[in-house]
Phi, psi and omega in degrees: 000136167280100202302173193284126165331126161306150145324123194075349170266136178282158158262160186320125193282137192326151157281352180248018152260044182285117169237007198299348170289261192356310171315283179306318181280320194280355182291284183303327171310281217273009152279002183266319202235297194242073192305342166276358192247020173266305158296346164275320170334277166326299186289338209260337181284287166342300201288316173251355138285324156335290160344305196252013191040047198247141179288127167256070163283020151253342160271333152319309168312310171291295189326274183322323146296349189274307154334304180304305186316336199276316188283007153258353113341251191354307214264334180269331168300316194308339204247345191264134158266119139291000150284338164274329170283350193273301171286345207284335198258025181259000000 
């Protein structure tokens, strides 16, 4: 028999409410296209590996990808004029 959770303690969450893979993948897809629903991805995967007590390497993975994408986003904007380029293709 187990004993009853101290006070302020959760007991454990059912096993068949895993969704931290679901999270985690979708974390990492929308970091190609949407960076902000790549990083809510990423923390809701986080969040429910803490939970389920699971390593959570696919929201480190979404996180990380999700950075590079960005600051390689940043740096090509920074770097492309668009304006020469728009008349230059006519």
């Amino acid at each position: 028999m187990t004993p009853p959770p101290y006070y302020g303690q959760q007991p454990p969450a059912a096993p068949g409410n895993d969704k931290t893979t679901l999270w985690g993948v979708l974390g990492i897809v929308f970091a190609f296209c949407c960076t902000p629903l790549a990083v809510v991805f990423s923390v809701l995967s986080l969040l429910e590996a803490k939970k389920f007590r699971k390593e959570p390497i696919l929201a480190y993975v979404g996180f990380g990808l999700t950075a590079l994408l960005l600051i390689l986003q940043i740096v090509l904007y920074a770097t492309t004029d668009l304006y020469n380029f728009s008349t230059t293709t006519r």
